[in-house]
C-alpha positions as CSV (number, residue, x, y, z in Angstrom):
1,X,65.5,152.9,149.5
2,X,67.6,153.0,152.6
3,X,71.4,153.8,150.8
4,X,70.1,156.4,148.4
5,X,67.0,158.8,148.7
6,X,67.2,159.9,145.0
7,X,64.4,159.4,141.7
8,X,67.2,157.7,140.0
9,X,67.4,154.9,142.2
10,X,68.8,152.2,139.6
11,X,71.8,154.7,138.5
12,X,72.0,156.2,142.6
13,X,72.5,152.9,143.6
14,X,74.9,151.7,140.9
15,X,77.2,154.7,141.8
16,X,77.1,153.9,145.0
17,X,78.0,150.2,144.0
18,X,81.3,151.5,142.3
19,X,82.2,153.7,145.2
20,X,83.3,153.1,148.8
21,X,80.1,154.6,150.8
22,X,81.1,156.1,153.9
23,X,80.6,154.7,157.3
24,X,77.3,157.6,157.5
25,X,75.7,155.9,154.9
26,X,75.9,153.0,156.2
27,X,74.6,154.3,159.4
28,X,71.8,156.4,157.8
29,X,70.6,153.4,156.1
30,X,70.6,150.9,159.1
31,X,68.8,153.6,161.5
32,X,66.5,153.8,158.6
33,X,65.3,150.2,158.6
34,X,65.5,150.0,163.0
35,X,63.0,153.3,162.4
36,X,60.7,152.1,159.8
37,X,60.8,148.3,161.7
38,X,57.2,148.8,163.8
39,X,56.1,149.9,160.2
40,X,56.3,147.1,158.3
41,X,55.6,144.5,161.4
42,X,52.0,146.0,161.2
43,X,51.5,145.9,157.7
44,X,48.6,142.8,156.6
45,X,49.0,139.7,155.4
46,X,47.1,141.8,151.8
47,X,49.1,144.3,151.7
48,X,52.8,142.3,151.8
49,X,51.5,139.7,149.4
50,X,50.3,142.8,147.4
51,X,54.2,143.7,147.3
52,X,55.4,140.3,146.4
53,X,52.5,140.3,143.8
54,X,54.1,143.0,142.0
55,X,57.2,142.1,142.3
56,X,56.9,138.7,140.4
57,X,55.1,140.7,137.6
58,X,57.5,143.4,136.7
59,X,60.7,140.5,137.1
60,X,58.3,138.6,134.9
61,X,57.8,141.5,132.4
62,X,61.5,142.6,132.3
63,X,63.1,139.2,132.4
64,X,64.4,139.0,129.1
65,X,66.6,142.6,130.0
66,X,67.6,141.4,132.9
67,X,69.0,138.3,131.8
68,X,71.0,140.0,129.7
69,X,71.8,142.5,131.9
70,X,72.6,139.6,134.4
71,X,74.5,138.5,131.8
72,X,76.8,141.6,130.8
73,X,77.4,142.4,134.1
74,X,79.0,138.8,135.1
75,X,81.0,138.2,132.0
76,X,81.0,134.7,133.3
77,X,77.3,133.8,134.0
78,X,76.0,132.6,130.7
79,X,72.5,134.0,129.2
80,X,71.0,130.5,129.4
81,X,71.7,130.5,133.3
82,X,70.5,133.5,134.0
83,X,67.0,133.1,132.0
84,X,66.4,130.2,134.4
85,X,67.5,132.3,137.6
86,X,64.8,135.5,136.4
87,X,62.2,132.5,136.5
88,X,62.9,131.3,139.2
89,X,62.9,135.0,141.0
90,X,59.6,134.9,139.4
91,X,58.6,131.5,140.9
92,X,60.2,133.2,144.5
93,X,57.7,136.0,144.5
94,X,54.8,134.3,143.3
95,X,55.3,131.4,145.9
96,X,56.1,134.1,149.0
97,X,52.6,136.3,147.9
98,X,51.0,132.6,148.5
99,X,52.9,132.0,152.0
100,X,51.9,135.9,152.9
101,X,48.1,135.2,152.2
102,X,47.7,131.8,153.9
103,X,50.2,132.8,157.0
104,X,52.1,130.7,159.0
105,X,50.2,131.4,162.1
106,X,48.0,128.6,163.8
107,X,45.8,127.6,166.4
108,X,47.1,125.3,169.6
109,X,44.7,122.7,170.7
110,X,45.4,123.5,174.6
111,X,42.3,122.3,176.0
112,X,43.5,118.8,175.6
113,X,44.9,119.6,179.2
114,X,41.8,119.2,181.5
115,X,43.3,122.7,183.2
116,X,43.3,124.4,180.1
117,X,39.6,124.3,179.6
118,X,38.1,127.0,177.9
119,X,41.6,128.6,176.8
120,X,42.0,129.3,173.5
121,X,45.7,128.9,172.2
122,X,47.3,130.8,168.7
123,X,50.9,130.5,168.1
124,X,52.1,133.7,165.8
125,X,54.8,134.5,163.9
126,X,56.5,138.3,164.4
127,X,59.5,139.3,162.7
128,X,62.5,139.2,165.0
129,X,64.5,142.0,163.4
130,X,66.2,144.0,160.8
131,X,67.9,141.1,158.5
132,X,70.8,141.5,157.0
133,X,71.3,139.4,154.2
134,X,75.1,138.6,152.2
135,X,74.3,137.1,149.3
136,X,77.0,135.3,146.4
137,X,78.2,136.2,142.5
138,X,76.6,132.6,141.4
139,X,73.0,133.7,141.6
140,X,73.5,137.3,141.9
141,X,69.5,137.6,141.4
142,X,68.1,134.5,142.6
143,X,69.8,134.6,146.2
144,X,69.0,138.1,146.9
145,X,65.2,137.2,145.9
146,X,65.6,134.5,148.6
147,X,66.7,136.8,151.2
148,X,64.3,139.5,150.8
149,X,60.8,137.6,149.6
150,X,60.5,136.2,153.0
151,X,61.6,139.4,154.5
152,X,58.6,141.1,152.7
153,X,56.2,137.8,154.2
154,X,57.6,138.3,157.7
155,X,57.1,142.0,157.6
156,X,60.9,142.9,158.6
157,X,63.2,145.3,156.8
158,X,66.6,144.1,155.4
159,X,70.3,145.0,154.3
160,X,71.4,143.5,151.0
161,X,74.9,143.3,151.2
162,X,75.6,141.7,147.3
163,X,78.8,140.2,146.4
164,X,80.9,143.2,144.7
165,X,81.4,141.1,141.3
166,X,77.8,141.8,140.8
167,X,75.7,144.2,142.5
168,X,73.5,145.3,140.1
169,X,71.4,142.5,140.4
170,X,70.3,143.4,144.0
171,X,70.1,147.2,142.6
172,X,67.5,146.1,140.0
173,X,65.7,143.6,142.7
174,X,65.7,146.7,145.1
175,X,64.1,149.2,143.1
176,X,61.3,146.6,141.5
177,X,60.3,146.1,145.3
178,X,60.3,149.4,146.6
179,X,58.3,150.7,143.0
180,X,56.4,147.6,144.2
181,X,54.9,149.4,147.0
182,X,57.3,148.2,149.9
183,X,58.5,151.6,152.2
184,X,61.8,152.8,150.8
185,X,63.6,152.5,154.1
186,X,62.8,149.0,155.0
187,X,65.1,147.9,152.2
188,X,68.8,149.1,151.5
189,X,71.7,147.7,149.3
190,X,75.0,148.0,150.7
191,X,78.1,146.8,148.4
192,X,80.7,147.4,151.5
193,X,83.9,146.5,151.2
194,X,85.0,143.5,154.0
195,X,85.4,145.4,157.1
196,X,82.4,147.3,156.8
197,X,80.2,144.1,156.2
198,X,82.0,142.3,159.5
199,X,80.4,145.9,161.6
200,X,77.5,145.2,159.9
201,X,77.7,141.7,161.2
202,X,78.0,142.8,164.6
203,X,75.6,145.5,164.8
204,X,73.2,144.8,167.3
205,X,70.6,146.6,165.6
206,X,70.5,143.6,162.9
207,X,69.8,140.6,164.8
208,X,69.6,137.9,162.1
209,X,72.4,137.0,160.0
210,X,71.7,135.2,156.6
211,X,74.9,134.3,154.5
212,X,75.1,132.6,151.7
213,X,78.7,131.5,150.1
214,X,81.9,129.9,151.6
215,X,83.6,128.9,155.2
216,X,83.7,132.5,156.4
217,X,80.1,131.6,157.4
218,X,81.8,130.0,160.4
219,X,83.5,133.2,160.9
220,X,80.0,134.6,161.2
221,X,79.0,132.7,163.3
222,X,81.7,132.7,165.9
223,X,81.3,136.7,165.6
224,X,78.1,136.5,166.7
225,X,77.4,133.6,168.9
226,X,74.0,134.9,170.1
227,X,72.0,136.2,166.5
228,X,70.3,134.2,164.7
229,X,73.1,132.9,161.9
230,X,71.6,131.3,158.8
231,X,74.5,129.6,156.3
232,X,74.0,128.2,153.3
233,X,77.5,127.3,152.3
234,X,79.1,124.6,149.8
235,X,79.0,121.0,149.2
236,X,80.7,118.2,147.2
237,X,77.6,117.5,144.9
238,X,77.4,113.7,144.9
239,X,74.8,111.0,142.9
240,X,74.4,107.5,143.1
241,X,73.6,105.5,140.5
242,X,72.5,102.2,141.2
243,X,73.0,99.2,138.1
244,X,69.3,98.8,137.6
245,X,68.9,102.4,136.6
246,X,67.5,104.4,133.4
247,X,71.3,105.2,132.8
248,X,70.2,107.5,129.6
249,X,68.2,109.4,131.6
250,X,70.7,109.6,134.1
251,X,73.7,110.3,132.1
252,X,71.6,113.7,130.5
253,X,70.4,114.7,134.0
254,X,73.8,114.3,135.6
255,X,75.4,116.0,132.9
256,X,73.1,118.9,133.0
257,X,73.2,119.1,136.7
258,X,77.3,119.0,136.6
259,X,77.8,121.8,134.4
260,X,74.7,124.4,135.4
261,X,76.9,127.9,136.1
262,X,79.7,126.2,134.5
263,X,80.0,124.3,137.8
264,X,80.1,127.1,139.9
265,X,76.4,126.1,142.3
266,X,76.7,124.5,145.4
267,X,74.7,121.4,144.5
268,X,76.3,120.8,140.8
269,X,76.8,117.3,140.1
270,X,80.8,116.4,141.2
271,X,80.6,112.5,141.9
272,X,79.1,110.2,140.6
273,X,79.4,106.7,142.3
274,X,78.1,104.0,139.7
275,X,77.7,100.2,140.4
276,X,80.4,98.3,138.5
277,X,78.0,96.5,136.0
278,X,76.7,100.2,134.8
279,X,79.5,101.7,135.2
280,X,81.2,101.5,131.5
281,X,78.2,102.4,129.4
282,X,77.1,104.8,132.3
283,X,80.8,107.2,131.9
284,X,80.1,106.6,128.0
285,X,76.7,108.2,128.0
286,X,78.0,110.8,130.1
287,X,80.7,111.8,128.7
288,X,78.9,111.6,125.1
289,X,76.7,114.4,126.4
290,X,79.4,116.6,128.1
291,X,80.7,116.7,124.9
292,X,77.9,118.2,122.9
293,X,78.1,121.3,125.0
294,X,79.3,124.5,123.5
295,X,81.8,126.3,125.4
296,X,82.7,130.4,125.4
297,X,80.8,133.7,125.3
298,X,78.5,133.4,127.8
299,X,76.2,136.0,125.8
300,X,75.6,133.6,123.2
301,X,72.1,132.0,124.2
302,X,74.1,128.5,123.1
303,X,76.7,128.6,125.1
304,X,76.0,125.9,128.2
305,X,79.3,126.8,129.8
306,X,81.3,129.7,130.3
307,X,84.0,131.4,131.8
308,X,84.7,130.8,135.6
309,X,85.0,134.3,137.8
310,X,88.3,134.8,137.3
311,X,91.4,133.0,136.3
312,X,92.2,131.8,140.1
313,X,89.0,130.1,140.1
314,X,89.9,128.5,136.7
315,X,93.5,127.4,137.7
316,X,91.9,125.8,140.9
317,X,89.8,123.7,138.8
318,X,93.1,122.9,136.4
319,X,95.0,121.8,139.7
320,X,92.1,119.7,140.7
321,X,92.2,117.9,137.5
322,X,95.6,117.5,137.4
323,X,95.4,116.3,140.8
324,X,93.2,113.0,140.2
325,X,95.4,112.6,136.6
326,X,98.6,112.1,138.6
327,X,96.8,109.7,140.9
328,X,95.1,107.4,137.8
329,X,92.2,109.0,136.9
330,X,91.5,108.7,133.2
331,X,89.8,111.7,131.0
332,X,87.0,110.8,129.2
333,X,86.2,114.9,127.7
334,X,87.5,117.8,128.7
335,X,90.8,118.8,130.9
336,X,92.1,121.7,128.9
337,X,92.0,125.3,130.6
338,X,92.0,128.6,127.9
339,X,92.6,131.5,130.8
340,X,89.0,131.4,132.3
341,X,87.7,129.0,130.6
342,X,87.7,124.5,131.5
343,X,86.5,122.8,129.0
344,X,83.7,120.7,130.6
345,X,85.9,117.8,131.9
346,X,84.6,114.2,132.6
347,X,87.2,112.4,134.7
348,X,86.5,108.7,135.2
349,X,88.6,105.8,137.7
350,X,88.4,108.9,140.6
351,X,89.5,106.9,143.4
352,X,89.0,108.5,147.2
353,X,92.7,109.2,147.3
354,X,92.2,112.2,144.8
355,X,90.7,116.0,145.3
356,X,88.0,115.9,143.1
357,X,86.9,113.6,145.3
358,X,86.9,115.5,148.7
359,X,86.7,119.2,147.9
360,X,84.0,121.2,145.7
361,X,85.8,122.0,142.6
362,X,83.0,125.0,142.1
363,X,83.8,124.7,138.2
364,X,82.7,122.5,135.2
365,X,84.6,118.9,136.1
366,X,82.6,115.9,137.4
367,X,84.2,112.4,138.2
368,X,82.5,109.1,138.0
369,X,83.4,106.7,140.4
370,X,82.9,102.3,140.0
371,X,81.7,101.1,143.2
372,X,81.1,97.4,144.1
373,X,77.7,98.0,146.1
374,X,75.2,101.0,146.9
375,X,76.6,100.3,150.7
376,X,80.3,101.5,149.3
377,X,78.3,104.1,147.5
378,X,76.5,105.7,150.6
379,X,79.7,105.3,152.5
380,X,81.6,107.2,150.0
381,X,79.0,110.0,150.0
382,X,78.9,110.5,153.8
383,X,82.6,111.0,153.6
384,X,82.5,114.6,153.3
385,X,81.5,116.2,155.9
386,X,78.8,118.0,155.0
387,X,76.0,118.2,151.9
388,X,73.0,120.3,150.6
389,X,71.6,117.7,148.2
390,X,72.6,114.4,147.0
391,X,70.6,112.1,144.6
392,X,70.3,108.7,143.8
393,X,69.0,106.7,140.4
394,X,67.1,103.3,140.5
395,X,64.6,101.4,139.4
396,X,64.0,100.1,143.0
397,X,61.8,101.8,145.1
398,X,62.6,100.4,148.4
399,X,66.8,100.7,147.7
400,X,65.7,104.0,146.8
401,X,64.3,105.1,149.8
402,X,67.0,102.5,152.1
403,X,69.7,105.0,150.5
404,X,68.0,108.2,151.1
405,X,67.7,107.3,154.5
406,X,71.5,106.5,154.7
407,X,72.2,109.7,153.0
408,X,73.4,112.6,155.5
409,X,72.3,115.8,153.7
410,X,69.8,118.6,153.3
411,X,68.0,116.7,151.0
412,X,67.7,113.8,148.5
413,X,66.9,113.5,145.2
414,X,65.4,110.1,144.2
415,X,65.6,109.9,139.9
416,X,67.2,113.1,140.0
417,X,70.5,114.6,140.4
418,X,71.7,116.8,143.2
419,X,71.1,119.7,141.9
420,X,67.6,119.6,141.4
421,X,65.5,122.0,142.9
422,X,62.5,123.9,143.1
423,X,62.6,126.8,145.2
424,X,59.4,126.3,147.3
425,X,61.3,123.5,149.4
426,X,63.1,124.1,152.1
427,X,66.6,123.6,151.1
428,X,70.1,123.9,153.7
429,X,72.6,121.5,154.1
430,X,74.3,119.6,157.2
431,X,77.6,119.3,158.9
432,X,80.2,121.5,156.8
433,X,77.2,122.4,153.9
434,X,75.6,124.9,157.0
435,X,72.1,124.9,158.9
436,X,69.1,126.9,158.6
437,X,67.1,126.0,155.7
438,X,65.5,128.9,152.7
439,X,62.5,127.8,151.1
440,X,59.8,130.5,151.2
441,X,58.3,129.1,154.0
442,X,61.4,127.7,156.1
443,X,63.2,131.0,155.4
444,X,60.3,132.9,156.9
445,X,60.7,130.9,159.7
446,X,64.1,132.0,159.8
447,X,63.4,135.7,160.3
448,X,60.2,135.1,162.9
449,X,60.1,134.0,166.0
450,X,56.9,132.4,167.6
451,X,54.9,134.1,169.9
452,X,52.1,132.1,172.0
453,X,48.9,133.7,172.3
454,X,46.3,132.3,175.2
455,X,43.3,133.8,175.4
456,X,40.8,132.2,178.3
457,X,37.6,132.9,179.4
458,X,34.5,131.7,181.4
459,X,31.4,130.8,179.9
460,X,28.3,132.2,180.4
461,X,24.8,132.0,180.4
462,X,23.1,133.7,177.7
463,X,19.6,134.8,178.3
C-alpha cells in the first residue's frame, strides 16, 4: 500500500496510525498513487469488479472479528452497530462489482440531427484523479467503503485520511483490498494530524476532494474553489407523522432510527412533528420503546446505546436537553447524563424556540413536536437550512407524496424514518447538509468525468 511497503501491512499501518508520519511519507505515498494513476485507469471493467468481488467476500468472511474489533477500538460504537455497518460494507462491494461489470458508459443517439448522419456518439466515463477521501469516527468502516468502492469502479487511486479516533478500520479495509488484487500504490491510509490533511487538501496532484463529517467541509471548499469538493455533512434528522398513520409502526421505527450510533449518524431521528389528534398516544408509544433499550458497554451484543465519543460530546447533548427543559419541554424517558453516557432521552412539547429543535444534537435525544396541520409540519422541517433525509408516515398516498414534494432534502422517506437507507441510492443532502451525492453509482460519478466519443464514417458499397 502507498504509506507502508512492508508484509505486515495491518501492524505497519497501525504503527504508522499511532505515530506522526513525516511529511516524506506523505509525499512518497501521494507520488505513489499520481505514478500508478495511468495503471489503474486501464485496468477492465473484469478485472476492478474482480477486486470488489473479493473484497465483499473476505469483509463477509471476517465480519464477526471485525465487528468486534470495530467495536474495541471505538469504546463508544456498540457491537450491534457495527454488525450492521460490516454488512453493509458487504452490500458496498457487492453493489460496486455490479456497477463495475454493467459500466456507466453509454451510447448518444446523435444522428437525430440530420448533420450528424452516420456519426456514431459514446459518452465515457474516465477517472478524473487521485481522490482523496476524509472519512468520520461514526462509521469508521462503512464510510471508508464508500469512498474507496467507487474508486476501485472508476479505476482511480485514493488517500484515506480516517478520523484519528479510529483508523484501524481503514487499515483493515486497506489491506483486504490490496490482498484483493488492487496495486498496492493506488491505495494509501494516512492518519495525519490537521495541518497535514489541509496540504493534502491543496495538493494539486489530488484533484477531487470527498469529506465526510462537520462545517469544516465549507472550509474545504473555500480552500479549493476549483477541485471537485464532495461534502456529506450533518442534518437535523426530522419525521412527520401525519394523524392517519400506523403510529405503532411508527413509534418502533422512529425509535430505532433516533437512537442507531447512540444518536451520533447524520440522519438519526431528532424531530418528530406529529398532528395533534396522534400526538398523545404517538409520544406514549415512543417513549414506551425508548425505554426498553439497554444502555452501557457497548461490547455487550445487548446494548442498543452506548457511550458518546467523549465527554464533550456527552455534555453537549446534556446542555441541549437542558436547553428545551428551561423553555417547557416535558421528559417523557431519559435526561440523565453518567460521564459519556445519555440515557436515551424522549423530550416531548419541543417548541421552535428551543435547540433541540434547530441544531443536530449528534447523541441519543429525540423531541416530538404537536403540530396543527402537515403544512405547519413541512414548514417546520424546511426551517433548517439544510437535510440529508427526512421521512414522513401516512396512510395517504397522495399527502404522502404532496409532502415529499414540499420537503427540501436529499431524500424522503415515505413510511419510514429518516434514517433509512440502503446504500445503493444515491444519498447527499442540500443547503447546509452538503452536495454531491455517494451511492455506488452517483459516487462514481463523483470521481469521473465524461468524455464524448464521436466516431463518423461514410458508407460504402460493398461488393
Amino acid at each position: 500500500m502507498g504509506l507502508v511497503q512492508s508484509p505486515g501491512l495491518a501492524e505497519g499501518f497501525l504503527d504508522g496510525a499511532r505515530q506522526n508520519l513525516s511529511d516524506e511519507d506523505v509525499e512518497r505515498a501521494v507520488a505513489a498513487l499520481v505514478e500508478v494513476a495511468p495503471t489503474v485507469r486501464r485496468l477492465s471493467s473484469d478485472d476492478r469488479a474482480v477486486v470488489l468481488e473479493r473484497v465483499a467476500s473476505a469483509l463477509a468472511r471476517d465480519a464477526e472479528q471485525l465487528a468486534e474489533t470495530l467495536t474495541a477500538e471505538s469504546g463508544f460504537l456498540t457491537h450491534r452497530d457495527m454488525v450492521l455497518e460490516v454488512q453493509r460494507a458487504v452490500e458496498v462491494f457487492t453493489h460496486a462489482a455490479a456497477v463495475a461489470r454493467v459500466g456507466l458508459d453509454e451510447a448518444l443517439n446523435v444522428d437525430a440531427v440530420a448533420r450528424a448522419r452516420d456519426a456514431i456518439g459514446l459518452v465515457r466515463h474516465e477517472p478524473i484523479g487521485p481522490v482523496l477521501g476524509i472519512t468520520a469516527f461514526n462509521g469508521p468502516l462503512l464510510i471508508a467503503a464508500h469512498k474507496v468502492a467507487p474508486a476501485i469502479v472508476a479505476g482511480a487511486p485514493i488517500v484515506l485520511k480516517p478520523s484519528p479516533r479510529v483508523p484501524a478500520a481503514a487499515v483493515a479495509l486497506a489491506e483486504l483490498v490490496v490482498a484483493s488484487g488492487w496495486p498496492a500504490a493506488a491505495l494509501a491510509v494516512l492518519p495525519v494530524d490537521d495541518d497535514a490533511t489541509m496540504r493534502l487538501i491543496r495538493d494539486p496532484r489530488l484533484p477531487i476532494v470527498s469529506f465526510t463529517g462537520g462545517a469544516f467541509g465549507w472550509a474545504i471548499k473555500d480552500a479549493v474553489p476549483r477541485k471537485r469538493v464532495h461534502l456529506e455533512l450533518g442534518g437535523v434528522g426530522a419525521v412527520i407523522v401525519a394523524a392517519d398513520a400506523d403510529l405503532e409502526t411508527a413509534a418502533s421505527e422512529c425509535a430505532a432510527g433516533g437512537f442507531v450510533r447512540s444518536g451520533q449518524a447524520c440522519i438519526a431521528v431528532q424531530r418528530i412533528y406529529v398532528e395533534r389528534p396522534a400526538y398523545e398516544r404517538f409520544a406514549a408509544l415512543l417513549a414506551d420503546h425508548v425505554r426498553q433499550m439497554v444502555t452501557g458497554d457497548p461490547g455487550d451484543p445487548r446494548t442498543t446505546v452506548g457511550p458518546l465519543v467523549d465527554e464533550a460530546a456527552a455534555i453537549r447533548v446534556e446542555a441541549i436537553i437542558a436547553d428545551a427543559l428551561g423553555k417547557g419541554a416535558r421528559v417523557l424517558c431519559g435526561g440523565t447524563r453518567e460521564g459519556r453516557i445519555v440515557a436515551p432521552t424522549v423530550l416531548a412539547d419541543v417548541t421552535p424556540a428551543m435547540d433541540v429543535a434547530r441544531r443536530e444534537a449528534f447523541g441519543p435525544v429525540v423531541a416530538v413536536v404537536p403540530v396543527d396541520s402537515l403544512a405547519e409540519a413541512v414548514e417546520e422541517t424546511n426551517a433548517v437550512p439544510g437535510a440529508i433525509h427526512a421521512g414522513v408516515y401516512t396512510s395517504d398516498i397522495d399527502i404522502a407524496l404532496t409532502v415529499a414534494d414540499a420537503i427540501r432534502a436529499g431524500g424522503v422517506i415515505v413510511n419510514g424514518p429518516s434514517s433509512w437507507r440502503v446504500d445503493l441510492m444515491p444519498y447527499g443532502g442540500v443547503g447546509d447538509s452538503g452536495f454531491g451525492r455517494e451511492g455506488i453509482r452517483a459516487m462514481v460519478a463523483e470521481y469521473t468525468e465524461p468524455k464524448v466519443l464521436i466516431i463518423r464514417h461514410r458508407p460504402r458499397e460493398l461488393s
